[in-house]
FIRO-426869 format. One record per residue (C-alpha): residue number from 1; residue in three letters; x, y, z. Coordinates in steps of 0.2 Angstrom, whole numbers. Layout:
N
{seq:NUM&type:ALA&east:X&north:Y&up:Z}
...
***
This chain:
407
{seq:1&type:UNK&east:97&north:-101&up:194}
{seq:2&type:UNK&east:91&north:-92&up:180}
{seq:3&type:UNK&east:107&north:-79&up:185}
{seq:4&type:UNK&east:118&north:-95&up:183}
{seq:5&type:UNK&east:110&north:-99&up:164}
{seq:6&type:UNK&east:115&north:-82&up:161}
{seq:7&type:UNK&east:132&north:-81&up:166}
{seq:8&type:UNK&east:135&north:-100&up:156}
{seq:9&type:UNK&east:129&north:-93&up:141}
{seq:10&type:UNK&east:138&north:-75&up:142}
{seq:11&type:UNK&east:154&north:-90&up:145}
{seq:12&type:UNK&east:147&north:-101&up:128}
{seq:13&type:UNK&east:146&north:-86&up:119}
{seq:14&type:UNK&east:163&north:-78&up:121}
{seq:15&type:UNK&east:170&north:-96&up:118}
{seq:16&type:UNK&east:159&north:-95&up:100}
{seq:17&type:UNK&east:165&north:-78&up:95}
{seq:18&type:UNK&east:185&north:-83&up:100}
{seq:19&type:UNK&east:185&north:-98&up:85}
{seq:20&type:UNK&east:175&north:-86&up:75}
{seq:21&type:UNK&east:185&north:-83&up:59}
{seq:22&type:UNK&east:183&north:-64&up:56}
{seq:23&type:UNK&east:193&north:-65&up:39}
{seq:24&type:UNK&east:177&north:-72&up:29}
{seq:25&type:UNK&east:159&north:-73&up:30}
{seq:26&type:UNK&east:154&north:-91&up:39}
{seq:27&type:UNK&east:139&north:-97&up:34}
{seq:28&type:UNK&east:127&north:-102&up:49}
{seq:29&type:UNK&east:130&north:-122&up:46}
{seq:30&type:UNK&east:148&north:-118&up:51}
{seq:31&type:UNK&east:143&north:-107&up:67}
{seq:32&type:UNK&east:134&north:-123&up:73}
{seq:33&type:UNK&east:148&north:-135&up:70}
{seq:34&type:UNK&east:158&north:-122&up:82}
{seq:35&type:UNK&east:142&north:-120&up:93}
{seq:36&type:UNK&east:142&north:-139&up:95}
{seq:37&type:UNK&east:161&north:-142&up:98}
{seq:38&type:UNK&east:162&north:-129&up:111}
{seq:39&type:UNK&east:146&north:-138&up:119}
{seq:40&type:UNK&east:154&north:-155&up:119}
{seq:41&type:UNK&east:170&north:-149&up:126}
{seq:42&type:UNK&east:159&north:-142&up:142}
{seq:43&type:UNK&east:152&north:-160&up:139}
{seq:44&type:UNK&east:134&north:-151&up:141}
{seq:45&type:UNK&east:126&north:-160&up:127}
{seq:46&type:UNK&east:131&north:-176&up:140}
{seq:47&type:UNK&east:124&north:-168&up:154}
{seq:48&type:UNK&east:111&north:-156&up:151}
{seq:49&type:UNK&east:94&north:-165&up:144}
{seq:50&type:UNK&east:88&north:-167&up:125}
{seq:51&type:UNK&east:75&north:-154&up:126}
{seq:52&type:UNK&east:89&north:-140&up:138}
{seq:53&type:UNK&east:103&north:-143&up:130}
{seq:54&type:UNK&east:94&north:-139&up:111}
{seq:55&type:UNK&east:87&north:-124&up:120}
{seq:56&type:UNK&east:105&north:-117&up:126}
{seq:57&type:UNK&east:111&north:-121&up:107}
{seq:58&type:UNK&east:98&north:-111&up:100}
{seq:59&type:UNK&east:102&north:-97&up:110}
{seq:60&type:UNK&east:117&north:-96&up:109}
{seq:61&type:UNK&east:116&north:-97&up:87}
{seq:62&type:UNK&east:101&north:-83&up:90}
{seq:63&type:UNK&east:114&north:-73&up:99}
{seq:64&type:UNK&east:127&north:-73&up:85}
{seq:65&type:UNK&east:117&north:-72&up:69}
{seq:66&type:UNK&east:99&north:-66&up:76}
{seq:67&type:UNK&east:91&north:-56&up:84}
{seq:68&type:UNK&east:95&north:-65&up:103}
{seq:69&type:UNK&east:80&north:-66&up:114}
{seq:70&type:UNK&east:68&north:-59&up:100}
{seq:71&type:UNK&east:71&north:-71&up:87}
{seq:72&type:UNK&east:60&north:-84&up:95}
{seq:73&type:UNK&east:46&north:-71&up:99}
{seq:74&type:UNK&east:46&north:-64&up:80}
{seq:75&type:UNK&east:46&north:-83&up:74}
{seq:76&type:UNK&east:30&north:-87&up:85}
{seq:77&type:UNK&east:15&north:-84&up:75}
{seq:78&type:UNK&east:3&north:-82&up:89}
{seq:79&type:UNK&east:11&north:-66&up:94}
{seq:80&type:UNK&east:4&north:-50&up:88}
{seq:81&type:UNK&east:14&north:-37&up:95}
{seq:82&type:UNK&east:29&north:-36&up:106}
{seq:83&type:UNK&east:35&north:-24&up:117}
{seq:84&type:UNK&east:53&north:-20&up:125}
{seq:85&type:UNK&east:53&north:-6&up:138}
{seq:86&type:UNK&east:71&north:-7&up:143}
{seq:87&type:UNK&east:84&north:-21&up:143}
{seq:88&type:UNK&east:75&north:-30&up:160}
{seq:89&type:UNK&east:55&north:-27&up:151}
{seq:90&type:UNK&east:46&north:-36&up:138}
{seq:91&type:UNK&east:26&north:-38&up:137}
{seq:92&type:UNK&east:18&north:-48&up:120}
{seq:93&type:UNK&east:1&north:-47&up:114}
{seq:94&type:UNK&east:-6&north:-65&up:110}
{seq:95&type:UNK&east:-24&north:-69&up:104}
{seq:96&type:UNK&east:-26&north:-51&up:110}
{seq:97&type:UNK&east:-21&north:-50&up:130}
{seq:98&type:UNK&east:-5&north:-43&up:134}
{seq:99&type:UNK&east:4&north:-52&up:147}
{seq:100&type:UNK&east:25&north:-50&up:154}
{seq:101&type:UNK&east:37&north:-62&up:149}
{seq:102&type:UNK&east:50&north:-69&up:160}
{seq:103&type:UNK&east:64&north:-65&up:151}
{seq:104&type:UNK&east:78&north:-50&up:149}
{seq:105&type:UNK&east:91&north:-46&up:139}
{seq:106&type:UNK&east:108&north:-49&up:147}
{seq:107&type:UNK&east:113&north:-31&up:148}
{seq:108&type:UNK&east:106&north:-14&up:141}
{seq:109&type:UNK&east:123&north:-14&up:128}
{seq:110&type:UNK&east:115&north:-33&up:119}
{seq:111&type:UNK&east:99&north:-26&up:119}
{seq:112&type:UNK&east:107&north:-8&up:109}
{seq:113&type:UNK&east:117&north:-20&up:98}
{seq:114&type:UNK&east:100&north:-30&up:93}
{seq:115&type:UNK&east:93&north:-11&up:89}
{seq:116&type:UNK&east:107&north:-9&up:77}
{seq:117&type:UNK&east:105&north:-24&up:70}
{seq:118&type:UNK&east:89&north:-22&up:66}
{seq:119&type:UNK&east:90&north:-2&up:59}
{seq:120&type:UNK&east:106&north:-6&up:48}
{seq:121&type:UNK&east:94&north:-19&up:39}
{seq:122&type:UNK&east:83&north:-5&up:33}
{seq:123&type:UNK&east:94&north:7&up:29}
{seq:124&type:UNK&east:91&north:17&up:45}
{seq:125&type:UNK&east:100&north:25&up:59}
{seq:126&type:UNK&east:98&north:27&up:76}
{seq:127&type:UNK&east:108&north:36&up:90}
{seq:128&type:UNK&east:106&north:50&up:103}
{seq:129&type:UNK&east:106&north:63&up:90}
{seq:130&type:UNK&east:93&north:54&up:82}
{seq:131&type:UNK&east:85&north:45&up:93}
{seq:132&type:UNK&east:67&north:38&up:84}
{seq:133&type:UNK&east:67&north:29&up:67}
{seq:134&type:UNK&east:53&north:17&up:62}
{seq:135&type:UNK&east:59&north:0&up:54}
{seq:136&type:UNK&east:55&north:-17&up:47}
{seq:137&type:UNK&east:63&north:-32&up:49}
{seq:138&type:UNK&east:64&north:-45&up:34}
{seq:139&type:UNK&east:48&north:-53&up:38}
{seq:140&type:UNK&east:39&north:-37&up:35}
{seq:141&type:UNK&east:36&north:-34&up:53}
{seq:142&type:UNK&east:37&north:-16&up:59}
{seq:143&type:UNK&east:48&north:-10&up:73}
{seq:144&type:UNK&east:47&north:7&up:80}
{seq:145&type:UNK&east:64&north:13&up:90}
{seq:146&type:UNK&east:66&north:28&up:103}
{seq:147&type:UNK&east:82&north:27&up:111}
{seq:148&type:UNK&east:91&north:39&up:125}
{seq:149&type:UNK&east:89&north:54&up:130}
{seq:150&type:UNK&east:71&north:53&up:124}
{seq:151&type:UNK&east:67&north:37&up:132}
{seq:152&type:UNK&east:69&north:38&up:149}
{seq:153&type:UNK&east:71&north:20&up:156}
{seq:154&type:UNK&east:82&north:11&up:142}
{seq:155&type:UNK&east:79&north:5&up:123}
{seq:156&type:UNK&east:61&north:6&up:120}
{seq:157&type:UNK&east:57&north:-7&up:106}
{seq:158&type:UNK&east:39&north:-11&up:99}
{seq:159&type:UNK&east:36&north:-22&up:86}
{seq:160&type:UNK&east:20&north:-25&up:78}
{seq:161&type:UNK&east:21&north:-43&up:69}
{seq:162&type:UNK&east:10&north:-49&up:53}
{seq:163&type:UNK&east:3&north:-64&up:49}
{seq:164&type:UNK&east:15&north:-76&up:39}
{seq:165&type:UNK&east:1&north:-77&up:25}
{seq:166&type:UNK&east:-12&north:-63&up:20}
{seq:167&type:UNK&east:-26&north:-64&up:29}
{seq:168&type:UNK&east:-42&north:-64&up:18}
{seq:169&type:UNK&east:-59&north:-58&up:15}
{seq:170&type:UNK&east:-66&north:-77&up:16}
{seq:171&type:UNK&east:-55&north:-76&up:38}
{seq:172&type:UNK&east:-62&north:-59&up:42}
{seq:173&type:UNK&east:-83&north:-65&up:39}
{seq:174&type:UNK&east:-78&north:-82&up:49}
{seq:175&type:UNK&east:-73&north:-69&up:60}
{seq:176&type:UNK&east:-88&north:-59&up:59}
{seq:177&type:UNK&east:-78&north:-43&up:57}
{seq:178&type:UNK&east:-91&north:-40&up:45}
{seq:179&type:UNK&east:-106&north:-46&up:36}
{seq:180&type:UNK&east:-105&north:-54&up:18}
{seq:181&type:UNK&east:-116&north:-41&up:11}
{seq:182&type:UNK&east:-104&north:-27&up:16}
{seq:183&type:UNK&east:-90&north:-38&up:8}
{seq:184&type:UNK&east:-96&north:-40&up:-8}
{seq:185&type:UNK&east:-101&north:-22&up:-8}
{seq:186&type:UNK&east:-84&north:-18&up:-5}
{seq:187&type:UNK&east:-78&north:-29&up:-18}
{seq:188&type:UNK&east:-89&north:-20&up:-31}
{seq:189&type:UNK&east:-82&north:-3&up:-26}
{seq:190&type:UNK&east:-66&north:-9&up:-27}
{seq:191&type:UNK&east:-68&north:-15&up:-45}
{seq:192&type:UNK&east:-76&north:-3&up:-48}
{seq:193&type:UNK&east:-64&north:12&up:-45}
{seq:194&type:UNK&east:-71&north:20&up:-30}
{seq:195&type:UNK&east:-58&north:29&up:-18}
{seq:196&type:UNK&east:-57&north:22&up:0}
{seq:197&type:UNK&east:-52&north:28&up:15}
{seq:198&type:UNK&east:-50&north:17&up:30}
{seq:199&type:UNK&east:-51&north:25&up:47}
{seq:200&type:UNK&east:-47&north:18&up:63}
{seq:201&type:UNK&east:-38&north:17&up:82}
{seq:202&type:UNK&east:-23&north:11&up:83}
{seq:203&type:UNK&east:-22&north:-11&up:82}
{seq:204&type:UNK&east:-39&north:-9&up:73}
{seq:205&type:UNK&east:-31&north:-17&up:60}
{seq:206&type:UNK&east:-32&north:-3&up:46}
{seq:207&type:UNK&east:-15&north:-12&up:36}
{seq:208&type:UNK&east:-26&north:-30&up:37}
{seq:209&type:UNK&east:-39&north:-22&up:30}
{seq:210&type:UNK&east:-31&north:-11&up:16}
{seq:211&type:UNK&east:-22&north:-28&up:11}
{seq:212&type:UNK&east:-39&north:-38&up:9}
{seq:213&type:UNK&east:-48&north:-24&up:-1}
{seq:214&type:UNK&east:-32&north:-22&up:-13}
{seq:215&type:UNK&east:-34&north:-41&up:-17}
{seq:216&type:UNK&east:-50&north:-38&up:-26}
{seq:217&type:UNK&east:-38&north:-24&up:-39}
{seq:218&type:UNK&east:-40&north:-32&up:-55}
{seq:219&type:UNK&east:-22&north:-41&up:-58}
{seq:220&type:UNK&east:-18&north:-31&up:-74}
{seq:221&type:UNK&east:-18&north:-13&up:-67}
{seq:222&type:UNK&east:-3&north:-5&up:-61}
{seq:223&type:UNK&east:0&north:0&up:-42}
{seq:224&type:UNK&east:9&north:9&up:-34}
{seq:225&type:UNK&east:11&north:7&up:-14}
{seq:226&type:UNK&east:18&north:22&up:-4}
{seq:227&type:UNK&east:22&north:18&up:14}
{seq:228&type:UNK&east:36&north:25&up:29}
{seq:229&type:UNK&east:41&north:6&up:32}
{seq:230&type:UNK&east:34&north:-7&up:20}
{seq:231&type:UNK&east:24&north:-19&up:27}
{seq:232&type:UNK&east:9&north:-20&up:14}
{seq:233&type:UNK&east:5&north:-36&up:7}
{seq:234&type:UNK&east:-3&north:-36&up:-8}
{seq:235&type:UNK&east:-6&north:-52&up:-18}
{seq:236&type:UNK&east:-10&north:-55&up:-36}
{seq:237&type:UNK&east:-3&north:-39&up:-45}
{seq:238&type:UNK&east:10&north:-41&up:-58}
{seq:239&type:UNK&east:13&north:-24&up:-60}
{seq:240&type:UNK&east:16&north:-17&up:-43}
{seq:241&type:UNK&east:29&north:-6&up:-39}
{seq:242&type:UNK&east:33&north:-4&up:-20}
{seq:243&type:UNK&east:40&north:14&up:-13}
{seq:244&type:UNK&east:46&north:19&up:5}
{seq:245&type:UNK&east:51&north:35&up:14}
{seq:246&type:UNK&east:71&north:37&up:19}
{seq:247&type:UNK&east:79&north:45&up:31}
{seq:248&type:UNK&east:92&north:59&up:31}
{seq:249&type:UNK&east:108&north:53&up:38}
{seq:250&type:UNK&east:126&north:60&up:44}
{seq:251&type:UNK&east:131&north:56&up:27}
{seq:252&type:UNK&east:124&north:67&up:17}
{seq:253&type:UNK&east:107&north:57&up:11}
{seq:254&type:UNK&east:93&north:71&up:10}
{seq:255&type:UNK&east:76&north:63&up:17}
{seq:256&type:UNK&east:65&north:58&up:5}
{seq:257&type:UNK&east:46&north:58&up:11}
{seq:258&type:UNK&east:30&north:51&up:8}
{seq:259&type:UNK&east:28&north:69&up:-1}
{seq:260&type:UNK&east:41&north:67&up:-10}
{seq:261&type:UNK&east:36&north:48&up:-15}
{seq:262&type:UNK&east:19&north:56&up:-19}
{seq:263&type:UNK&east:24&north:66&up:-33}
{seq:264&type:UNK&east:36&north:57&up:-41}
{seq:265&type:UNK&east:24&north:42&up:-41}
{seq:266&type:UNK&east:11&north:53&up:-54}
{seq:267&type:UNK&east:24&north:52&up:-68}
{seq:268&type:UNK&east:27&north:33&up:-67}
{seq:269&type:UNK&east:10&north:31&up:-76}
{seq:270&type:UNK&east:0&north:22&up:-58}
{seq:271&type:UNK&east:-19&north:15&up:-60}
{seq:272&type:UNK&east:-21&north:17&up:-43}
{seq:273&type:UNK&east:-8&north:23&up:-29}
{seq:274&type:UNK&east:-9&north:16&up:-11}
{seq:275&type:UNK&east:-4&north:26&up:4}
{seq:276&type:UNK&east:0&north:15&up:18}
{seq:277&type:UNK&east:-4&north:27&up:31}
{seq:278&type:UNK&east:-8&north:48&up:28}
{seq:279&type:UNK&east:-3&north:58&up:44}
{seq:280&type:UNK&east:3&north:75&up:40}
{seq:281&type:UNK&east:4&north:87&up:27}
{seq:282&type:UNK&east:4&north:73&up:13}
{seq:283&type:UNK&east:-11&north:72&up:14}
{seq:284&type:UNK&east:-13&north:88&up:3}
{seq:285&type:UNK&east:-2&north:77&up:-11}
{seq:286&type:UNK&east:-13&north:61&up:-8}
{seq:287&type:UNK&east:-29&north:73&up:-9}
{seq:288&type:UNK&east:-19&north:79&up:-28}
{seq:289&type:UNK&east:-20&north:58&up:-32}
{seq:290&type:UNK&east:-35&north:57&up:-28}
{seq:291&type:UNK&east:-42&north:72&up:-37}
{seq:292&type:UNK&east:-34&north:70&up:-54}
{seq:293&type:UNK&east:-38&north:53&up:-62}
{seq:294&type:UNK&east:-32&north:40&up:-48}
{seq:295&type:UNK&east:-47&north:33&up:-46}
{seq:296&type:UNK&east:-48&north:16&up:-35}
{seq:297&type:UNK&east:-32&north:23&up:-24}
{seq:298&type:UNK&east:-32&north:19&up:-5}
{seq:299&type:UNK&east:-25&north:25&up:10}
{seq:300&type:UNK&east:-28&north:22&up:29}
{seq:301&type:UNK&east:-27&north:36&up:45}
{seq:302&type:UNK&east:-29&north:37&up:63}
{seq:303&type:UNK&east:-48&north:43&up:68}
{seq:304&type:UNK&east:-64&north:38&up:80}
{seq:305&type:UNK&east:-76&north:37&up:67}
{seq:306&type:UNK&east:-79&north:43&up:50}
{seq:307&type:UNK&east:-84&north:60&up:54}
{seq:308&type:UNK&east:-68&north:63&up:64}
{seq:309&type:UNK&east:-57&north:55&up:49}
{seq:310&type:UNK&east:-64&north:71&up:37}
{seq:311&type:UNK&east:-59&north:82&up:53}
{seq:312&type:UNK&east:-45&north:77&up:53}
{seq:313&type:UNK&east:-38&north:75&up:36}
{seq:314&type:UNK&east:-43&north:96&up:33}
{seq:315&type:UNK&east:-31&north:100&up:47}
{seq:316&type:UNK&east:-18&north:89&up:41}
{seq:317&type:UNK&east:-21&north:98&up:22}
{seq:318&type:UNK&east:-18&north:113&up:31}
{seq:319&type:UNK&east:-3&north:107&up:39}
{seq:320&type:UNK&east:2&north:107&up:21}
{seq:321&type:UNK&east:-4&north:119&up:13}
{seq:322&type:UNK&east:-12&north:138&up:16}
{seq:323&type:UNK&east:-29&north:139&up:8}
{seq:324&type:UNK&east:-50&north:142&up:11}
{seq:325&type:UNK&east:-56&north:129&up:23}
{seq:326&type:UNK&east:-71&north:128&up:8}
{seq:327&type:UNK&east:-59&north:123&up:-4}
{seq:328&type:UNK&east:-52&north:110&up:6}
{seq:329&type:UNK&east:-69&north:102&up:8}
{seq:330&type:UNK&east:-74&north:101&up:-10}
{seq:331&type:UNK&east:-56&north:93&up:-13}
{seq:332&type:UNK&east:-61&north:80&up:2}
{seq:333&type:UNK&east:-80&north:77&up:-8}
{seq:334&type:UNK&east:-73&north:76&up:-23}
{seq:335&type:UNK&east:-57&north:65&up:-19}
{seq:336&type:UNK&east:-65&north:54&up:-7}
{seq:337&type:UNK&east:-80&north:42&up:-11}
{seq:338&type:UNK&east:-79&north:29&up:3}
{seq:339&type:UNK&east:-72&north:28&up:22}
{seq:340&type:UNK&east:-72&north:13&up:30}
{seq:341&type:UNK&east:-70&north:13&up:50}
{seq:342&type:UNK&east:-64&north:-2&up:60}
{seq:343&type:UNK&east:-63&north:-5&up:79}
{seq:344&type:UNK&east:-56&north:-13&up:91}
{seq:345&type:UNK&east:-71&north:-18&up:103}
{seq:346&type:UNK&east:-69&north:-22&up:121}
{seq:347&type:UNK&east:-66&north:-41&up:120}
{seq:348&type:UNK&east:-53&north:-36&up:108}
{seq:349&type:UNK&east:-58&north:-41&up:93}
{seq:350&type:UNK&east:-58&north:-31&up:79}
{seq:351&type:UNK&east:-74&north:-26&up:68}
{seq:352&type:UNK&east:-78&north:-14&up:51}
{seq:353&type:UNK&east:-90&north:-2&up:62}
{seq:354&type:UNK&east:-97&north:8&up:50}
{seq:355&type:UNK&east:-93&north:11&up:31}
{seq:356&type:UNK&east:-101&north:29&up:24}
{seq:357&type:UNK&east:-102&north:37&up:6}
{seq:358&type:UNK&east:-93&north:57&up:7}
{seq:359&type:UNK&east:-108&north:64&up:-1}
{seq:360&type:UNK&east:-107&north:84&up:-6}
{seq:361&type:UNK&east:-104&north:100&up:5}
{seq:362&type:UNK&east:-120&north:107&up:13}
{seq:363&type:UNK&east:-118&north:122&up:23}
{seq:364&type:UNK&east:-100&north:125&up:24}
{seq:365&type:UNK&east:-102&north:104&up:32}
{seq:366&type:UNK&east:-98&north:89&up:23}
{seq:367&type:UNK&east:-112&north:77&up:21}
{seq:368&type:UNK&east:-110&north:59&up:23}
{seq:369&type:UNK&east:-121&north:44&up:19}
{seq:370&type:UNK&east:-121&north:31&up:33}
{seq:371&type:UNK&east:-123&north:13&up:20}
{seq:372&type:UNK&east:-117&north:1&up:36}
{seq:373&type:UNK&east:-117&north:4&up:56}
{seq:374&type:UNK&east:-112&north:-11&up:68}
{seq:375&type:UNK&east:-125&north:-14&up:81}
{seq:376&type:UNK&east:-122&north:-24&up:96}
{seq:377&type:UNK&east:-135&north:-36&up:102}
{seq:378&type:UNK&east:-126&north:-44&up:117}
{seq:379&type:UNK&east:-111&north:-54&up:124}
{seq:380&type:UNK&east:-110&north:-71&up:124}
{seq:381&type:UNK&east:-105&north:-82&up:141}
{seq:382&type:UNK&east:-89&north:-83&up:136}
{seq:383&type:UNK&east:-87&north:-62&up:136}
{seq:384&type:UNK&east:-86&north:-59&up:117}
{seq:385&type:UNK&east:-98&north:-45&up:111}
{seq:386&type:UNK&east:-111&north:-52&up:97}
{seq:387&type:UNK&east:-118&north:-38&up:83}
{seq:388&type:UNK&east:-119&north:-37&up:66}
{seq:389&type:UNK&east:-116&north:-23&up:54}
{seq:390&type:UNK&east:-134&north:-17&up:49}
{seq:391&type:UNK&east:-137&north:-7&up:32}
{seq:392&type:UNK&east:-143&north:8&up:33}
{seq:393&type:UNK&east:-143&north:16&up:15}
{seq:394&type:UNK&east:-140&north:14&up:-2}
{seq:395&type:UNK&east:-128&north:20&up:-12}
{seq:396&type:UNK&east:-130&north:36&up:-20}
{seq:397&type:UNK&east:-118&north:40&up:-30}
{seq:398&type:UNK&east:-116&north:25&up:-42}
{seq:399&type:UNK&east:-108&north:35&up:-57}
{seq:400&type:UNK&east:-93&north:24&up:-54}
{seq:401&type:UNK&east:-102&north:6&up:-55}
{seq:402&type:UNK&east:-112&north:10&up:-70}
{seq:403&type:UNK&east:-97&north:16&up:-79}
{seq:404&type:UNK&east:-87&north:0&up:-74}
{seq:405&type:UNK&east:-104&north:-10&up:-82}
{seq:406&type:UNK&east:-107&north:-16&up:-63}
{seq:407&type:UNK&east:-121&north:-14&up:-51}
***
């Protein structure tokens, strides 16, 4: 049955694109008109029900000016994540389970022509010579691409999706992903200029958090974001000026990198600079940010806890640049005041699970200052774990607050 839906739309479809008029650009109110008439002269909007027949017009319109199957998944806003492993393979994450879809793309060349679609949006490219690219689509959600011959069973497409509006502080304490003394804590660092880095797995929800802590930025200071593929959403600054990386392509476009962005962004006179996500060896640029006046940047990267993100930012300054491990750790100390850490527990919600102040060097290790650590107390009957995150410590090193007149 489902194989006979497929064949009638391929049908629909090639009817639609024969009365197409390739000589202009037709709006989308016209590519209905012709969507309908082709319907009614298969008489299916007689035959086929209200609910099928709206379906089958839908699709077809999503097939022409869309993104085909996808559009309908990007459009739903219960779905977090979705994941295309080849034409005939497509899971979702919703409320934070992944479960398969019954659904497919009608042939591995529709599904290569949505890829396309989506790259030449961005600015991107993608083929067998350069078969991975990171992307966005309009809605600011990101895609990540790997094609043939990397990708060894088809297209492999995974798009992580945003929520339509900024989540805020005030929606991550009704969700308990931390206590209110932690958040306005947070809010006072912020204010106050201190330099956050926010640690985490991957779906911890690093980019959520980095967006909430930027909405405390006073609204007069000027920002600059630094990401690979925009998909920041900060709210309430005027003066905000928005950078991504570019790819180099078979046209003689050099690559432009977050490196590159890094330093060209000191000369455009920033209050504070946002890296969306440090990797590599930008970090030895973001760690220049940090270290010559920027204070109240931000940035996120990949780590199990707080400890492991100072690990691993000196190998990634390495990567960058040749100099004493020593000398990476006093820039670290004197860059770095705050790292937040998030996880993803195992009901899958998503919690701050400690927040540390990067104190000073003390025998060739860097000293940290544990403020916050999430303590679990139990699960409820329902199989969500209960804790709450516990202070620990004071600040320390408050220079920062009493210079902003806060405390």
């Amino acid at each position: 049955m489902m194989k006979d839906y497929g064949e009638l739309k391929q049908e629909l479809r090639r009817r639609v694109l024969e009365q197409l008029d390739y000589g202009r650009e037709q709006p989308d109110d016209e590519i209905m008109e012709i969507i309908d008439e082709v319907l009614l002269e298969e008489q299916l909007l007689r035959l086929l029900p209200v609910s099928e027949s709206h379906q089958l017009r839908t699709e077809l319109f999503y097939s022409l000016r869309r993104l085909d199957i996808l559009q309908s998944l990007i459009e739903d806003p219960e779905i977090t994540e979705i994941m295309i492993n080849g034409p005939g393979s497509i899971f979702i994450e919703r409320e934070g389970r992944l479960q398969e879809l019954d659904m497919s793309f009608e042939s591995e060349e529709k599904l290569q022509d949505v890829i396309q679609q989506i790259v030449a949006g961005c600015n991107r490219a993608v083929n067998e010579a350069s078969p991975i690219v990171d992307a966005r689509l309009s809605s600011g959600a990101r895609v990540n691409i790997v094609m043939n011959p990397v990708a060894l069973n088809g297209p492999i497409v995974t798009i992580r999706r945003f929520p339509d509006t900024p989540i805020t502080m005030e929606e991550l304490l009704r969700w308990e992903s931390l206590s209110r003394e932690a958040a306005e804590l947070l809010q006072l660092l912020v204010r106050a200029g201190y330099n956050i880095f926010i640690s985490g797995g991957t779906g911890s929800g690093k980019t959520t958090f980095l967006n909430v802590l930027s909405g405390y930025i006073p609204a007069w200071e000027r920002v600059i974001t630094i990401e690979d593929s925009a998909e920041l959403q900060l709210q309430g600054l005027r003066n905000l000026v928005r950078l991504e990386t570019r790819s180099s392509n078979v046209e003689g476009c050099r690559e432009i990198s977050i490196r590159d962005l890094i330093r060209t962004s000191l000369r455009m006179r920033p209050d504070r600079i946002i890296v969306g996500e440090v990797r590599g060896a930008e970090a030895v640029d973001m760690m220049q940010c940090l270290n010559t006046g920027h204070d109240g940047s931000m940035s996120t990267g990949h780590a199990n806890s707080a400890r492991d993100m100072l690990s691993r930012l000196e190998n990634m300054i390495l990567m960058g640049m040749d100099i004493p491990l020593a000398a990476i750790k006093r820039q670290i100390v004197s860059g770095i005041d705050i790292i937040v850490h998030l996880g993803r527990l195992r009901d899958r919600s998503r919690k701050v699970l400690e927040i540390s102040e990067v104190m000073d060097c003390e025998d060739s290790d860097i000293r940290l200052n544990l403020l916050y650590r999430f303590e679990e107390t139990g699960e409820s009957p329902e199989g969500r774990v209960q804790g709450t995150l516990v202070r620990k410590g004071e600040l320390l090193r408050d220079q920062k607050l009493r210079a902003a007149g806060l405390r």
